[in-house]
N, CA, C and O atoms as a GROMACS GRO file, in nm:
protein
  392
    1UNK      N    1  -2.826   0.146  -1.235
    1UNK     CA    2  -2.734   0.053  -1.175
    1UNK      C    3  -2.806  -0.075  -1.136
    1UNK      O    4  -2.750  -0.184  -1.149
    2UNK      N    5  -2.936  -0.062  -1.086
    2UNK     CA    6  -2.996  -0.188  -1.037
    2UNK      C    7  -3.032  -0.224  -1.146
    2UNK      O    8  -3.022  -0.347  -1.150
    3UNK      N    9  -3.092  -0.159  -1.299
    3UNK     CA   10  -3.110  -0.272  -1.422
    3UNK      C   11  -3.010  -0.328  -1.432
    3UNK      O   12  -3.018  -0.450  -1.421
    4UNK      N   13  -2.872  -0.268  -1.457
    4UNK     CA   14  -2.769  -0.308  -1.507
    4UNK      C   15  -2.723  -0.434  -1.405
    4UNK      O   16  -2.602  -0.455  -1.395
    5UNK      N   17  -2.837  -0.533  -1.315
    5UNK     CA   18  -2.754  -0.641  -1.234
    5UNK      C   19  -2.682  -0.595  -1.123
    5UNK      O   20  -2.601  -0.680  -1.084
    6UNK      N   21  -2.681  -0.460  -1.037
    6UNK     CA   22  -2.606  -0.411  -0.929
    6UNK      C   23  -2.582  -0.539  -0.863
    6UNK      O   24  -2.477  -0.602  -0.850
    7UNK      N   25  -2.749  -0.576  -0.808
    7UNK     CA   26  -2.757  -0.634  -0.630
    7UNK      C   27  -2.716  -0.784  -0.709
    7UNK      O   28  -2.660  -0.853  -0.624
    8UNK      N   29  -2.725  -0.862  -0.847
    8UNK     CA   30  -2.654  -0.988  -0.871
    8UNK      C   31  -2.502  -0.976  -0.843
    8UNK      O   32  -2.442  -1.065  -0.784
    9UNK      N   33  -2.430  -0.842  -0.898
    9UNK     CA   34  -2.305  -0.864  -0.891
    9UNK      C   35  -2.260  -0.855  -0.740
    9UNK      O   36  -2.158  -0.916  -0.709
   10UNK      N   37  -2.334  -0.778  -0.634
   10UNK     CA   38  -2.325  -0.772  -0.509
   10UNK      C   39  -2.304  -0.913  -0.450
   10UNK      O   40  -2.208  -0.965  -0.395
   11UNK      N   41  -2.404  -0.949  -0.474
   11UNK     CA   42  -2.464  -1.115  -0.410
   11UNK      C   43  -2.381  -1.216  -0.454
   11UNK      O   44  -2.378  -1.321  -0.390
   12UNK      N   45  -2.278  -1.195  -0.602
   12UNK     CA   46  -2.160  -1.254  -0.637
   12UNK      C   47  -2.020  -1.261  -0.548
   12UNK      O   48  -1.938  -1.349  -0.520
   13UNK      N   49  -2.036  -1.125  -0.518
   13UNK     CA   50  -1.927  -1.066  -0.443
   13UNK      C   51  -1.937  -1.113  -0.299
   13UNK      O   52  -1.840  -1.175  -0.254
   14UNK      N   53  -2.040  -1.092  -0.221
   14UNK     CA   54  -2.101  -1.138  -0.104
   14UNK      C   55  -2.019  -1.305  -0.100
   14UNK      O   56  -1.920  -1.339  -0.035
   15UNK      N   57  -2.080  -1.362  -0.167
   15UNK     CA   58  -2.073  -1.528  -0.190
   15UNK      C   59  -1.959  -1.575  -0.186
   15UNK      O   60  -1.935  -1.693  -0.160
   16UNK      N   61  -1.838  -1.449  -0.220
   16UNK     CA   62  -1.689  -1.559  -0.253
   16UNK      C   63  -1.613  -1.493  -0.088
   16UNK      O   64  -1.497  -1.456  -0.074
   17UNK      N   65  -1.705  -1.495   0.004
   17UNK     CA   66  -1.633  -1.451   0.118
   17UNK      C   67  -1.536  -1.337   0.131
   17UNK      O   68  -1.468  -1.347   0.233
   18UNK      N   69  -1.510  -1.231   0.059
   18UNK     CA   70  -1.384  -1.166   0.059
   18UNK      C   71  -1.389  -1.047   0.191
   18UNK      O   72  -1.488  -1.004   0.250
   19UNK      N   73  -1.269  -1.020   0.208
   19UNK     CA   74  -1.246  -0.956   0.323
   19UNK      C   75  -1.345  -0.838   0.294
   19UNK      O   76  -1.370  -0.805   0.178
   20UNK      N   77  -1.401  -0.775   0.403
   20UNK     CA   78  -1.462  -0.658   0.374
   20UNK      C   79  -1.383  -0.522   0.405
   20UNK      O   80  -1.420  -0.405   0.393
   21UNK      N   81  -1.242  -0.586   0.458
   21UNK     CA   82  -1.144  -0.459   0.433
   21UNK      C   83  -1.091  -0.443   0.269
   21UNK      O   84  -1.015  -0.347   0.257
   22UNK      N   85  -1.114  -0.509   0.153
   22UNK     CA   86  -1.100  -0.511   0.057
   22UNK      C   87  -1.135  -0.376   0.009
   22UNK      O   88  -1.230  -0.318   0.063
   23UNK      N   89  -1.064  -0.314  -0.096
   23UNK     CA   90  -1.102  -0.212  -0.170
   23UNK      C   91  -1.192  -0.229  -0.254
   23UNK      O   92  -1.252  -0.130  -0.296
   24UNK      N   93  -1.233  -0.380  -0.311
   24UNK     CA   94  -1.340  -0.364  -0.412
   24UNK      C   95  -1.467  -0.414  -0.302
   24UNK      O   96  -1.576  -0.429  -0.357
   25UNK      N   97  -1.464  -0.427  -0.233
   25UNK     CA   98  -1.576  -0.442  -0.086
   25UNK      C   99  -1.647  -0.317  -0.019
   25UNK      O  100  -1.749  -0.305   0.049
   26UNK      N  101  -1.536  -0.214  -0.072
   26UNK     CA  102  -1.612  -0.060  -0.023
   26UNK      C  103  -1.601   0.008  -0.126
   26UNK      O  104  -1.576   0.128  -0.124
   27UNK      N  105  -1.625  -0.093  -0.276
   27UNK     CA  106  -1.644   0.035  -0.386
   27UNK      C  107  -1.815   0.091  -0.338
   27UNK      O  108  -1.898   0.036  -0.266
   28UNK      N  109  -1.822   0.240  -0.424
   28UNK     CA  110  -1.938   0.293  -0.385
   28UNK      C  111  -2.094   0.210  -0.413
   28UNK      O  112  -2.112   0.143  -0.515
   29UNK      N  113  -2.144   0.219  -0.362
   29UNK     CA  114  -2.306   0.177  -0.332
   29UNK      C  115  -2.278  -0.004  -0.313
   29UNK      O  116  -2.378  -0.076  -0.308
   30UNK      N  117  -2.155  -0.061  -0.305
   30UNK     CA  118  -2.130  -0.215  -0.242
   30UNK      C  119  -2.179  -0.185  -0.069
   30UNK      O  120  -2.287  -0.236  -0.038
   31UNK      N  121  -2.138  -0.140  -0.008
   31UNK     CA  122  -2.186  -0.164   0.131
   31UNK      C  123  -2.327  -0.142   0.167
   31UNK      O  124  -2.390  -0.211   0.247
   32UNK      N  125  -2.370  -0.044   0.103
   32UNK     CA  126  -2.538  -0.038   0.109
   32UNK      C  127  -2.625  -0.119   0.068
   32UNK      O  128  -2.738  -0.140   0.113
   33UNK      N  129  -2.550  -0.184  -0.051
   33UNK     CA  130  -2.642  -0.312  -0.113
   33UNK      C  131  -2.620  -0.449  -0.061
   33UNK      O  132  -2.707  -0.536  -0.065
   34UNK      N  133  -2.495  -0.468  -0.010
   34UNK     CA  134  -2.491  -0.561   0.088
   34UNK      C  135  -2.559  -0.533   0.286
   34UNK      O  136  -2.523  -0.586   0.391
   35UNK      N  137  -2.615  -0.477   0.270
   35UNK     CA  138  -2.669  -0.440   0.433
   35UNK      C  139  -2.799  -0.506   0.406
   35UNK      O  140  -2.865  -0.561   0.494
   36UNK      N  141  -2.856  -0.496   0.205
   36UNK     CA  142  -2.942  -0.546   0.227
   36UNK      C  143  -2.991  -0.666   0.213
   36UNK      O  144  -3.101  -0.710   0.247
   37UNK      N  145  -2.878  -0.728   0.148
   37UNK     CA  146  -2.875  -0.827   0.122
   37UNK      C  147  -2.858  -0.871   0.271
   37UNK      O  148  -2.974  -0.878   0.312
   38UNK      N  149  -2.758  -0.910   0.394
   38UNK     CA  150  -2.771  -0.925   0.527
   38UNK      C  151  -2.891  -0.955   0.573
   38UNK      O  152  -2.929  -1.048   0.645
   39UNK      N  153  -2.969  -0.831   0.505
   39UNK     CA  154  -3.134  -0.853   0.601
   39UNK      C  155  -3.114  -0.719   0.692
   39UNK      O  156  -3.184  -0.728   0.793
   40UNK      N  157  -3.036  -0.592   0.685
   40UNK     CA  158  -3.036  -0.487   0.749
   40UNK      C  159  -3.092  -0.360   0.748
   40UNK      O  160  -3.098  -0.259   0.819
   41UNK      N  161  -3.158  -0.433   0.559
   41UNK     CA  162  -3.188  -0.258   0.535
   41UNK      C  163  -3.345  -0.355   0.429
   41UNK      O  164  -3.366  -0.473   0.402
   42UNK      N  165  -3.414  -0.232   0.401
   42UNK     CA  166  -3.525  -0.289   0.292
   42UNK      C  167  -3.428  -0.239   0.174
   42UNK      O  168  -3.341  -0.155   0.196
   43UNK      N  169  -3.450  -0.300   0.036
   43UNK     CA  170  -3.414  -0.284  -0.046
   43UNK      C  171  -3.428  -0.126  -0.089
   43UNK      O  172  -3.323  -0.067  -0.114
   44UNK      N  173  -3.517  -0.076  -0.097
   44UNK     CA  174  -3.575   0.070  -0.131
   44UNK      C  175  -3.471   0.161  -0.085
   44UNK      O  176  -3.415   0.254  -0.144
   45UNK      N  177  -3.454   0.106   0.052
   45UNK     CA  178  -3.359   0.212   0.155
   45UNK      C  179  -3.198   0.201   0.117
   45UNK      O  180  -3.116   0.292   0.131
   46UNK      N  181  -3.172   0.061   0.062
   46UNK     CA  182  -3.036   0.047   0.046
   46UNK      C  183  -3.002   0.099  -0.111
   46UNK      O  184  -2.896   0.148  -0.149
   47UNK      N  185  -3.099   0.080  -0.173
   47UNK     CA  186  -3.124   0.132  -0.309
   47UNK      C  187  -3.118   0.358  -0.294
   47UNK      O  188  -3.092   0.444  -0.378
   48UNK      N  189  -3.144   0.362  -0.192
   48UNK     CA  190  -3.162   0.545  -0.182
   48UNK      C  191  -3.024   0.564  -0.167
   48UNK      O  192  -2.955   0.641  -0.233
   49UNK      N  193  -2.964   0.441  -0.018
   49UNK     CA  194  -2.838   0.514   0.016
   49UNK      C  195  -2.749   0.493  -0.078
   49UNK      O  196  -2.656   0.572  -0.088
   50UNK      N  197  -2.758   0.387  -0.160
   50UNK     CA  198  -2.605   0.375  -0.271
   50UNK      C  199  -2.604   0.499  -0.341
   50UNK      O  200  -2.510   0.577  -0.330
   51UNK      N  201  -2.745   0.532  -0.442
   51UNK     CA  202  -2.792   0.642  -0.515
   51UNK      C  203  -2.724   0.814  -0.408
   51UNK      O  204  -2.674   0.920  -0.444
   52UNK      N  205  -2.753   0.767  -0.297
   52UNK     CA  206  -2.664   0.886  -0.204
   52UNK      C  207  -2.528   0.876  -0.230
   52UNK      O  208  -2.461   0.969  -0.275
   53UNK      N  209  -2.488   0.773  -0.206
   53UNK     CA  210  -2.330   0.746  -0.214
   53UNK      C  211  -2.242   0.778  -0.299
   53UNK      O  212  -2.128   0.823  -0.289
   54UNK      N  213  -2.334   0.739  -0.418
   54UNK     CA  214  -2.285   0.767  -0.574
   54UNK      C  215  -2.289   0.933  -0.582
   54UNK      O  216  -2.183   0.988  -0.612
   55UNK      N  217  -2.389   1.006  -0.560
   55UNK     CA  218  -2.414   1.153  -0.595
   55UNK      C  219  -2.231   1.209  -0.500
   55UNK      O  220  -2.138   1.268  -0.555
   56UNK      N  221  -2.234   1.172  -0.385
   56UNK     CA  222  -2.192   1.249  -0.318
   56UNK      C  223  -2.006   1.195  -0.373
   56UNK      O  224  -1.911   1.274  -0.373
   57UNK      N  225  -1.997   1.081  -0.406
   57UNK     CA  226  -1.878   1.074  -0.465
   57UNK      C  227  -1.862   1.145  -0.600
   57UNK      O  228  -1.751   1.191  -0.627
   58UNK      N  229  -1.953   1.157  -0.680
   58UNK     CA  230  -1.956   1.253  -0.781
   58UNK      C  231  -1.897   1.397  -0.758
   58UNK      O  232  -1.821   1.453  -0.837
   59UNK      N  233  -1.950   1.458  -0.618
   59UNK     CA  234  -1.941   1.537  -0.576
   59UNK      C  235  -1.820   1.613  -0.578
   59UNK      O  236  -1.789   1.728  -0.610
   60UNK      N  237  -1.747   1.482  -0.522
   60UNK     CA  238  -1.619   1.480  -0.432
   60UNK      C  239  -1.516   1.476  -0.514
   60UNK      O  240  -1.404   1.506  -0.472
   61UNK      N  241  -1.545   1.421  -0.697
   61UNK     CA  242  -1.450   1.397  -0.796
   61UNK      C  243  -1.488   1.573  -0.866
   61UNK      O  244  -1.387   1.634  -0.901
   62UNK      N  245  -1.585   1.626  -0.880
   62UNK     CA  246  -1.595   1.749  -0.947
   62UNK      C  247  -1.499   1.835  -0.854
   62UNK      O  248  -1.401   1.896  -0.898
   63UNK      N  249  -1.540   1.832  -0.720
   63UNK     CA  250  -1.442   1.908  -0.637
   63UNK      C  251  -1.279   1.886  -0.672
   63UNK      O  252  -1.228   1.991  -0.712
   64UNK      N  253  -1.213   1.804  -0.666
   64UNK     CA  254  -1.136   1.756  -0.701
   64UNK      C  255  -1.059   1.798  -0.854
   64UNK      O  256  -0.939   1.822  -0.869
   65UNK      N  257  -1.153   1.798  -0.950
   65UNK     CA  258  -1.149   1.806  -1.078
   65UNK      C  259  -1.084   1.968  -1.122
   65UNK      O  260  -0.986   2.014  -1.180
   66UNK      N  261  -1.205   2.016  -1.056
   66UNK     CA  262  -1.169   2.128  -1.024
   66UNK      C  263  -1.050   2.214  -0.970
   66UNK      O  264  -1.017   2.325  -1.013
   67UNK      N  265  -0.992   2.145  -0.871
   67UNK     CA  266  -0.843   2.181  -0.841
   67UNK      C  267  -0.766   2.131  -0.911
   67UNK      O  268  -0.655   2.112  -0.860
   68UNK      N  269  -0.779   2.105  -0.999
   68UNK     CA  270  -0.658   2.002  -1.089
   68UNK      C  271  -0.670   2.056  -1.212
   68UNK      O  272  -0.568   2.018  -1.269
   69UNK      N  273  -0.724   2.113  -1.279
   69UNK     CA  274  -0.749   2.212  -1.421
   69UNK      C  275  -0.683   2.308  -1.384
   69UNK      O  276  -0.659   2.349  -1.271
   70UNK      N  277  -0.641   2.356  -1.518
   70UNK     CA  278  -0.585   2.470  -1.558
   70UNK      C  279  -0.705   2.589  -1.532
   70UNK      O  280  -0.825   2.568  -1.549
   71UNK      N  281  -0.645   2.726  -1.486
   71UNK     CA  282  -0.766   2.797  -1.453
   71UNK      C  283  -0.866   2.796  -1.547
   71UNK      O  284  -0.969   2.736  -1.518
   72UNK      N  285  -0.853   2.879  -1.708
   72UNK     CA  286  -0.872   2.873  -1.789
   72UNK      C  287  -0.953   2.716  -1.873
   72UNK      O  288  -1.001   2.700  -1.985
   73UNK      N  289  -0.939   2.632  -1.766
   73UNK     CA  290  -1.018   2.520  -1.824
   73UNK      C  291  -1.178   2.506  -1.813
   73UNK      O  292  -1.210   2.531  -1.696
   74UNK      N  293  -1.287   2.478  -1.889
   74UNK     CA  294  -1.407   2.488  -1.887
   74UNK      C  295  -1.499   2.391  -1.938
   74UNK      O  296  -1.522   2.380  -2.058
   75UNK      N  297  -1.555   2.314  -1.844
   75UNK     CA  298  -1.616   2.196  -1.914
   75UNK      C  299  -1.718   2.249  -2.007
   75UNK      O  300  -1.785   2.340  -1.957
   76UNK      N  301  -1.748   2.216  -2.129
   76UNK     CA  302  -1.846   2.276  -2.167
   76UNK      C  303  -1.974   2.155  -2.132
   76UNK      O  304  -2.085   2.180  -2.085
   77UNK      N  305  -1.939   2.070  -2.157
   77UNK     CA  306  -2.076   1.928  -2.111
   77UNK      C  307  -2.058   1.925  -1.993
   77UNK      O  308  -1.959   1.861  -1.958
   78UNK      N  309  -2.118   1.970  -1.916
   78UNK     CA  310  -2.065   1.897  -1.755
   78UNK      C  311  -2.194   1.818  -1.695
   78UNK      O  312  -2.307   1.859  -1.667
   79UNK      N  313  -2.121   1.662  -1.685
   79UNK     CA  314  -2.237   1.539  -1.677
   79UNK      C  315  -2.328   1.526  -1.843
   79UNK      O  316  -2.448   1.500  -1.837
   80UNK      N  317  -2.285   1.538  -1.932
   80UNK     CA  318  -2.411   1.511  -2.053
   80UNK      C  319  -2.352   1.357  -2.126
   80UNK      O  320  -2.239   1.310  -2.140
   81UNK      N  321  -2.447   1.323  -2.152
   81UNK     CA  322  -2.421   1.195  -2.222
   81UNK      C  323  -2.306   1.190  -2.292
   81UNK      O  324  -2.219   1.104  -2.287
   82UNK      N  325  -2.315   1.333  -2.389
   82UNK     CA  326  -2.169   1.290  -2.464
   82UNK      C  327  -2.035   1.289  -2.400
   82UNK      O  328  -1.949   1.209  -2.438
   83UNK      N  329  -2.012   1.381  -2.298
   83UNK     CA  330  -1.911   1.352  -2.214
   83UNK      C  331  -1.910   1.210  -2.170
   83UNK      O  332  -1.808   1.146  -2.193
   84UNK      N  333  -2.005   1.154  -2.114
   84UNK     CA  334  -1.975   1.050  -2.063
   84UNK      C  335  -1.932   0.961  -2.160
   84UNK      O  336  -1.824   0.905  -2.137
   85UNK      N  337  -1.998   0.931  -2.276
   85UNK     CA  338  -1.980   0.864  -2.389
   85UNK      C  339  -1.788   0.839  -2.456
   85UNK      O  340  -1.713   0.757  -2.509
   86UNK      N  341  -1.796   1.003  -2.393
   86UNK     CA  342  -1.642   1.034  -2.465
   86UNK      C  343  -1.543   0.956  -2.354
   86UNK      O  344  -1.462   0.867  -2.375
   87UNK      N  345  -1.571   1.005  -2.257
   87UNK     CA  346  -1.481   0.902  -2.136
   87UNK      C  347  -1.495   0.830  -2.128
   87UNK      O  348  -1.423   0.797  -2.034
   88UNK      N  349  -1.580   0.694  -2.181
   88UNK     CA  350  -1.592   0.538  -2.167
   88UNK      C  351  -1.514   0.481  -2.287
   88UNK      O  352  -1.477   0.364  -2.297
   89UNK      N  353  -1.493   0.580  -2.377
   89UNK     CA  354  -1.419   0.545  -2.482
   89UNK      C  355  -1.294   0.570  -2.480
   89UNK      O  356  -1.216   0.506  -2.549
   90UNK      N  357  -1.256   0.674  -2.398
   90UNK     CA  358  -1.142   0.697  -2.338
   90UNK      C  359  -1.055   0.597  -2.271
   90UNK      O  360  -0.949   0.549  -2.310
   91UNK      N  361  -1.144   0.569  -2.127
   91UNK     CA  362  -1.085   0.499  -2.026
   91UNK      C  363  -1.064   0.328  -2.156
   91UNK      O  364  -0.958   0.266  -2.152
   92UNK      N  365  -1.159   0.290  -2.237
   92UNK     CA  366  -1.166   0.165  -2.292
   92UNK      C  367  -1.034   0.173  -2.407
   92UNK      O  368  -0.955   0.081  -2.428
   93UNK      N  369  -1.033   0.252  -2.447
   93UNK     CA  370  -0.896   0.239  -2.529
   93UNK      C  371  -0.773   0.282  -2.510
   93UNK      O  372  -0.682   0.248  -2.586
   94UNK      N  373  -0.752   0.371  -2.395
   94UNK     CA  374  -0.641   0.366  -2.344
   94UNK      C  375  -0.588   0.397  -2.236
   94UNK      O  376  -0.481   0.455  -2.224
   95UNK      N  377  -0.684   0.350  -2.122
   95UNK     CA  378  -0.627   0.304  -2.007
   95UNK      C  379  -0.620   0.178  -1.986
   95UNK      O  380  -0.519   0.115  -1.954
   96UNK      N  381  -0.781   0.115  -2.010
   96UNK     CA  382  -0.770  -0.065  -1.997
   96UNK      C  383  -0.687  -0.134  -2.110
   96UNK      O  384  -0.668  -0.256  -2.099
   97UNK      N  385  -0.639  -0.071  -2.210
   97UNK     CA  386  -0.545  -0.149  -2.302
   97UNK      C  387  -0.420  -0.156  -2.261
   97UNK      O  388  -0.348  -0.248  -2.299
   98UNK      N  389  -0.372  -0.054  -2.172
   98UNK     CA  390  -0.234  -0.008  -2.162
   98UNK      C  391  -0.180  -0.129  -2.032
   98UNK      O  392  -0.065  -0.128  -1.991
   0.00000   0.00000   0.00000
């Protein structure tokens, strides 16, 4: 996430003033990376807690996932590249098209 430009797109976000009751203001690992940007946290530390943030929302969607399948349902990849691969292609062709 931090190659991929995290703390630039943070520091973007930071910059255009937006409410911090905003929903895209408390997407996951945004508030940790802005604490450090503030001057509240060392980078390292705000960098652990997003990486926390992220695991534990992971967490919270498997849990979730889980009650929502058919009993009989069985991931066979659970977390492997190709799953993920398969859901980015998913969500890109037909949710963001729709």
């Amino acid at each position: 996430m931090m190659a991929a430009g995290a703390l630039a797109e943070v520091a973007a976000l930071a910059a255009r003033g937006l409410d911090p009751g905003l929903p895209a203001m408390k997407a996951v690992g945004l508030p940790e990376l802005l604490r450090h940007l503030r001057g509240e946290t060392a980078l390292a530390d705000a960098i652990a807690a997003a990486q926390r943030a992220t695991r534990q929302y992971a967490k919270r969607q498997m849990t979730w996932f889980r009650h929502q399948a058919a009993p009989d349902l069985t991931l066979i990849e659970p977390f492997s590249e190709g799953l993920l691969r398969c859901t980015r292609r998913f969500v890109d062709e037909c949710v963001l098209t729709r």
